[in-house]
N, C-alpha and C positions, 0 to 999 in steps of 0.2 A: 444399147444397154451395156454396161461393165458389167463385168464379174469382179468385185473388191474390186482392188485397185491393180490388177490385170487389165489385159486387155482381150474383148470378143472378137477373132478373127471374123468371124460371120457382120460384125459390125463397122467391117473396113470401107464400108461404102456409105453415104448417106442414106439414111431409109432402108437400108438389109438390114432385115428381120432373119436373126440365128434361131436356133432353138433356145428358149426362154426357159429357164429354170424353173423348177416350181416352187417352196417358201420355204426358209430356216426357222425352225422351232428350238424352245432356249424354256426352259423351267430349272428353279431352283429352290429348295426346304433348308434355309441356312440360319438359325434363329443367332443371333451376336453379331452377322456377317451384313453388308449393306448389299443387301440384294439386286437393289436396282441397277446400281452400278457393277456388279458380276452380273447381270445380263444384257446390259450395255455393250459389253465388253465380249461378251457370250454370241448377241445378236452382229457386232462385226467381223467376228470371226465366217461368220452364216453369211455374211454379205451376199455374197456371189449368187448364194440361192435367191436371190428377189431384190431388188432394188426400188419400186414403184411405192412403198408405206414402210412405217417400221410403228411398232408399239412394246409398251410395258403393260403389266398390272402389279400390282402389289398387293398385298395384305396383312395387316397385323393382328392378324386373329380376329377383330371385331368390324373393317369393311374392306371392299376390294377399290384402290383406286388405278383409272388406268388414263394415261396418256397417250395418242395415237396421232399422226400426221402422216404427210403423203412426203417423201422424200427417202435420202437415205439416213441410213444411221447418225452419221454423224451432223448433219441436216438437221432431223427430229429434237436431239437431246443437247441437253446442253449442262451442263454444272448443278447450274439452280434446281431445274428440271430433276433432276434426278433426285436429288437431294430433298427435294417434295415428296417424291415416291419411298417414303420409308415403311418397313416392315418386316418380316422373318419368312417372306416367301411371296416368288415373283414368277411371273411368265414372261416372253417375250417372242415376237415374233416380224420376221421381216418380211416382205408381198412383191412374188410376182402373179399377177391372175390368171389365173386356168378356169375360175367358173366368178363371174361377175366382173361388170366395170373397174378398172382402173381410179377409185373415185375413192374420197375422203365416206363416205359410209360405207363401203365393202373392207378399209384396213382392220386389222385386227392387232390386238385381242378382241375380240367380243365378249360382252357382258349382255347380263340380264339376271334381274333377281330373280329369286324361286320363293316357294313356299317356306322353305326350311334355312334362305340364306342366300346367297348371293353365286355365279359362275361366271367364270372369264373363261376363254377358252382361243387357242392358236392350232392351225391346220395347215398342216402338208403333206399336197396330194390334191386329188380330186375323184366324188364320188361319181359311178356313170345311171344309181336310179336316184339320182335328184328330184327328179321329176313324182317319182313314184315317192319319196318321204315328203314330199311338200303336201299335196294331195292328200296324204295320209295323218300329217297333222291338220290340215284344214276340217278334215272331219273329224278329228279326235275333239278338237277347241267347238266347233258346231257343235257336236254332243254333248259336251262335257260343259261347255263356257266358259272352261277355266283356262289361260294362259298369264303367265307374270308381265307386268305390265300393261295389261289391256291392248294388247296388239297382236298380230303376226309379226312377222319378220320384214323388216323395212331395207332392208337391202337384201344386194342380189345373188349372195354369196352362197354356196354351199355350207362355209362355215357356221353364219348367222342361223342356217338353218337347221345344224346339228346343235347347236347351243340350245335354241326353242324346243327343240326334243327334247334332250336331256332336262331343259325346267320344266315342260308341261306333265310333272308327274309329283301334283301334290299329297304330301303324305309319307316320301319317303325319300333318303339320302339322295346326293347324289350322283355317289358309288353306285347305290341300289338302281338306280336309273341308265346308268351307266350299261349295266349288266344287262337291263331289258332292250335300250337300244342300239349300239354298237350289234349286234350280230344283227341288226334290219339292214347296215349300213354296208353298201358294196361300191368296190373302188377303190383306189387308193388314200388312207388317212394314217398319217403319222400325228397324236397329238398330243401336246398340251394342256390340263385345263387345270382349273382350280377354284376351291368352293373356300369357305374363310380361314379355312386351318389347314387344308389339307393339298398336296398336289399329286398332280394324277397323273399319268401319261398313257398310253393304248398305243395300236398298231394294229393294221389288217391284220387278217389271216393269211396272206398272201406274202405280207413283210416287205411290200411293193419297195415305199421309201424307208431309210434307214430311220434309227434313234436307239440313241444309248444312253444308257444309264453311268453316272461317275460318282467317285467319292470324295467329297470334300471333309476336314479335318471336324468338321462342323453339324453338318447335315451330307445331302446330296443334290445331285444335279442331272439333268436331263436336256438332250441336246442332240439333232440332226445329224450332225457329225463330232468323230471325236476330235477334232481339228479343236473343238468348242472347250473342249473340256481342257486342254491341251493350255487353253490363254487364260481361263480363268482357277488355274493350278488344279484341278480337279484327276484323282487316279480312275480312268477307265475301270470299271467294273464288271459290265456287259452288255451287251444287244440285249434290247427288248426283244421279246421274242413276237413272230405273226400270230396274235388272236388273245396276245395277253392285255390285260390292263393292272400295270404300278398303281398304288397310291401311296404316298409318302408325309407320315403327320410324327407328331411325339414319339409314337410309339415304333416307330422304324419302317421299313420298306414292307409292303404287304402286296401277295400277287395273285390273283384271280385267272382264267382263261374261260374268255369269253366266246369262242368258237375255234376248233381244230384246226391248227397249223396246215397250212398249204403254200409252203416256199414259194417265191415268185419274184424275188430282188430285180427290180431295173437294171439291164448290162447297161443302159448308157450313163447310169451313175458312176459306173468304170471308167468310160470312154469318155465324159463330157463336164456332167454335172459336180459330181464330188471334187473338193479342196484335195490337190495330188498329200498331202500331208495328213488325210484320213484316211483309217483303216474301217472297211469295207467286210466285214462277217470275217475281221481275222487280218486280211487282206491288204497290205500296204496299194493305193489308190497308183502311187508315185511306181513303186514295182512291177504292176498290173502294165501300166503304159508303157514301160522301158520293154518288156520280155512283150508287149505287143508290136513295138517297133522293130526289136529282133527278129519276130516272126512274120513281119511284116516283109523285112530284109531278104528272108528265104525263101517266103512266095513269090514274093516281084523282086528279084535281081536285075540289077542293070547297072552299067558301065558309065564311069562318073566320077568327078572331081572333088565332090565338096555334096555333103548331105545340110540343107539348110533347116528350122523349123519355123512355121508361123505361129509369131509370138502371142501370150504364153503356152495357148492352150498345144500345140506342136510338140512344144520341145521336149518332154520325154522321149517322145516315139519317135523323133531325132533319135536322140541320145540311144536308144535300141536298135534302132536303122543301122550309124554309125559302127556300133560295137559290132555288129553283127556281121556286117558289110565290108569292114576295112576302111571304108570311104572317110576321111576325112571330114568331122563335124566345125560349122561355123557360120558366126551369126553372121547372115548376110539380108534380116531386115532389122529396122532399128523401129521400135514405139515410141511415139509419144506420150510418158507417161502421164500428165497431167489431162487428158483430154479424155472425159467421161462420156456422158449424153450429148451427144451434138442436139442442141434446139434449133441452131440458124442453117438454114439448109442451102447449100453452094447455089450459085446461078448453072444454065444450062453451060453455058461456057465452062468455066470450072469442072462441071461435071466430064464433061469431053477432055478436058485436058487431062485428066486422071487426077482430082484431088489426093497431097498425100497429107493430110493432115494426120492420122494416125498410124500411118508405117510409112518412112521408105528406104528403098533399098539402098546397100553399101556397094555404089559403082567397083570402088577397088578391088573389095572379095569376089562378087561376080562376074568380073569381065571375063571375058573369053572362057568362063567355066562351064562344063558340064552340070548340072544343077540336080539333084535330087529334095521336093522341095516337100515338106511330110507338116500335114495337117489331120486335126481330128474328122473330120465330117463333114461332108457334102449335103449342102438344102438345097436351094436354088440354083445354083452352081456359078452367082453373080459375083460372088468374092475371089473364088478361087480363079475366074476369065483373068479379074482387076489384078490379080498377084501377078500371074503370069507373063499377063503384057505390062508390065512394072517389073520385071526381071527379065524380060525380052527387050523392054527399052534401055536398061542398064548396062546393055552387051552379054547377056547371057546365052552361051553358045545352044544350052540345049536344057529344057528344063522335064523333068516327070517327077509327075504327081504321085505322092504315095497318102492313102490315107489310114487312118489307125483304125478306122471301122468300116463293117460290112457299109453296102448300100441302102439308106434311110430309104423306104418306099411308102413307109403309113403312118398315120398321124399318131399320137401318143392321147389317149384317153384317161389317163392313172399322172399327171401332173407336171406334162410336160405341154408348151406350147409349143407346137412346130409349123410350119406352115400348114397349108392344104394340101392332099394328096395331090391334085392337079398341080401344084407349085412344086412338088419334091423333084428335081428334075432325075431320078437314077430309076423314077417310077416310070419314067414313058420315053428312057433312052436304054440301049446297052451298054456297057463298060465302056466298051471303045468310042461308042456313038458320044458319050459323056465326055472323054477324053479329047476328040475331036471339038465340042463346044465351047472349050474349057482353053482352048488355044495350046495344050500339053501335046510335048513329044511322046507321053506316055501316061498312062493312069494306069492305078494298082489300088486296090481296096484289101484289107485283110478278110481273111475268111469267118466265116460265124465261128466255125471250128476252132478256128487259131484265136480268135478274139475268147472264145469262152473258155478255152485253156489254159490262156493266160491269167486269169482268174482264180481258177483252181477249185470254182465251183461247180458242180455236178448240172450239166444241160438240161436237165429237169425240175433246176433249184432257182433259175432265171426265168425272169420276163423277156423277152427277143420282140415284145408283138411292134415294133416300130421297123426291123427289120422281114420279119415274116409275115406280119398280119396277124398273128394269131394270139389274140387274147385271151390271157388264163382267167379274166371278170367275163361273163358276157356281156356285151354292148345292149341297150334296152331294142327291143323289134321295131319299136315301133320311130327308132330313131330320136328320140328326146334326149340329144347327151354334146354336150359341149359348151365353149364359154357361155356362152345365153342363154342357156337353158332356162333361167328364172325369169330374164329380162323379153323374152321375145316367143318361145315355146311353150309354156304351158298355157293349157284349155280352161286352168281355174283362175278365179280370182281371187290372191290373196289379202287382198286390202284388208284391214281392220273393218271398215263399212259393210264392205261382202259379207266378213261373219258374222255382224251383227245382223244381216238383212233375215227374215224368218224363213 
């Protein structure tokens, strides 16, 4: 996977699986302004949060059209396309999957008409009782008989399946719908939606993933990061807050809270996921990485030539390393910029020989140097072996490992994909034991402490559970939580057929 047109150190291998983003969300209420195209625009800014689908909707007050494919942005959309999508208020949203297939029916936006009008609807995050709201409309639609469309939910998304919630409530807005089930909804959701005139946006309780709110000359905008608001000229206004829900129509911005705030921001949207060029509850993303590399510097010291980063995601915590260290910062591997998803996978041979198809290193800067070589994060620890001995073959006299974050030991259940506990390797090695795998003279990880410092957010205003285990959601007992949940877990049947069965 890419990030934009970055590059994923964790994807310097064929087949390493980094940790996988979870989805950029993009709404905007702009009546004069061509909407589609400001979230176009909106939605590559979000790149990096998903790359597997990308979609619109629109609406010009009288229906919602929406456009969706499996690629990336630029992929999806195209001149004409967009230029179909007319109206005074749009969503958008780009897909990596945390809960369903990979597939042209789990992209989103999602629609479905209602009683009163029509929903589109974009999500980021992912909820951990899935299982428990599915179940729970199955018997609402049995009792009642009523859902829009005459179906359940046909894919296997999380989202699909908050969308059927919010429409199976004929009779009333839905706003009003909105209010009765967001507080059923546990996990992480950042969203988007929108009904023929109006746009909406919500957020846990918890505030897990980000979304802010901006100003355009026009209307307003809504967006993942303010990176978004940043391309499509829009002034920053504020964080939505955990447990609120916007809706934004004629009549200007209107705010509800639909269950009390209980802070919980992801630290790895510091460390990993977030555009260094957004700010973070205040918080420069880019700042956050530099003063972690600093402090990075001052827990793991060591004697050394040249501080290198691996490209992009490194080079702040370089750049902090360096300052902090004295050591001399330089680029000593070079990206292949142009080279996204690899589809053709090397022969065994190639593979043996060290493919460098997306990095290799600068013999000259390296030779005979001391190495300091600063990455964000350790999964598997199968990219970081490939660097190593790719800097040991270039004459690198001595290389150690710094990295910008604590050791990944658990999986992320709020909208990240990470591998498997069994696959994190810092879960069933110690520092050094890692350090020795890894082919390094030395490994250094920063401390929770130092990491959440750098932030300047209060240790009780953070989610850590990928680093500690501990998750501020509970995990369902019974174990029904992860990508498959819809696909392969659940005891019911949600077929259209089932519910019609007596």
């Amino acid at each position: 996977m890419t990030r934009g047109d970055g590059l994923l150190s964790h994807d310097l291998l064929p087949g390493e699986k980094g940790p996988q983003d979870a989805c950029g969300v993009f709404g905007v209420w702009a009546p004069g302004e061509e909407v589609a195209k400001l979230t176009y625009f909106g939605l590559y800014a979000l790149q990096h949060r998903g790359q597997e689908s990308a979609g619109i909707a629109v609406s010009d007050g009288r229906q919602i059209l929406v456009y969706k494919e499996m690629g990336l942005v630029s992929q999806v959309f195209n001149e004409a396309t967009l230029e179909s999508l007319s109206g005074y208020l749009a969503i958008g949203h780009a897909r990596y999957s945390t809960t369903g297939a990979s597939v042209w029916e789990n992209a989103q936006p999602t629609f479905r008409r209602t009683a009163t009008g029509n929903i589109a609807l974009g999500h980021n995050g992912n909820l951990t009782n899935t299982a428990e709201l599915a179940e729970r409309l199955a018997a609402q639609v049995a009792e009642s008989g009523y859902l829009p469309l005459g179906q359940m939910p046909t894919s296997s998304s999380d989202t699909e399946l908050m969308t059927a919630l919010l429409a199976a409530h004929p009779g009333i807005s839905i706003e009003e719908a909105a209010m009765i089930e967001l507080p059923k909804m546990r996990g992480a959701f950042s969203l988007v939606f929108m009904d023929d005139d109006t746009l909406y946006a919500a957020r846990d309780p918890q505030g897990i993933r980000p979304l802010v709110l901006g100003k355009l000359e026009t209307g307003w905008v809504v967006a993942s990061e303010t990176a978004a608001l940043d391309i499509v000229g829009a002034t920053f206004s504020r964080d939505i807050q955990p447990g609120e829900l916007i809706a934004i129509d004629s009549n200007g911005v209107r705010t509800q809270t639909f269950a009390a705030a209980e802070p919980k921001a992801c630290l790895f949207e510091y460390v990993y996921l977030a555009r260094p060029d957004t700010a973070l509850d205040g918080q420069s993303v880019h700042a956050t990485r530099v003063e972690v590399g600093q402090r990075l510097a001052r827990e793991h010291p060591v004697e050394a030539d040249l501080v290198i980063p691996v490209p992009e995601s490194g080079t702040p915590g370089a750049v902090g390393y360096a300052q902090a260290s004295g050591i001399p910062f330089a680029q000593g591997l070079v990206k292949n910029a142009y080279v996204g998803r690899t589809f053709i996978s090397p022969s065994q041979t190639l593979r043996q020989r060290g493919i460098r198809l997306k990095l290799n290193p600068l013999r000259e800067v390296i030779e005979g140097k001391r190495l300091v070589i600063v990455d964000d994060s350790i999964v598997r620890g199968n990219t970081q072996r490939a660097i190593v001995k790719m800097l040991r073959e270039a004459g690198a006299k001595e290389v150690h490992v710094r990295i910008s974050s604590p050791p990944v030991k658990w999986p992320c259940f709020y909208g990240i994909d990470f591998a498997t506990r069994a696959e994190l390797i810092a879960n069933g090695l110690a520092v050094e034991e890692v350090g020795r795998s890894i082919g390094a003279d030395s490994l250094g990880f920063i401390s929770e402490e130092g990491m959440i410092a750098a932030t300047g957010q209060a240790p009780d205003r953070l989610c850590r559970a990928c680093f500690t285990g501990e998750y501020p959601v509970p995990l369902p007992v019974d174990g029904r939580v992860g990508k498959g949940v819809l696909e392969l877990q659940l005891p019911v049947d949600l077929t259209a057929e089932a519910i019609a069965r007596p």
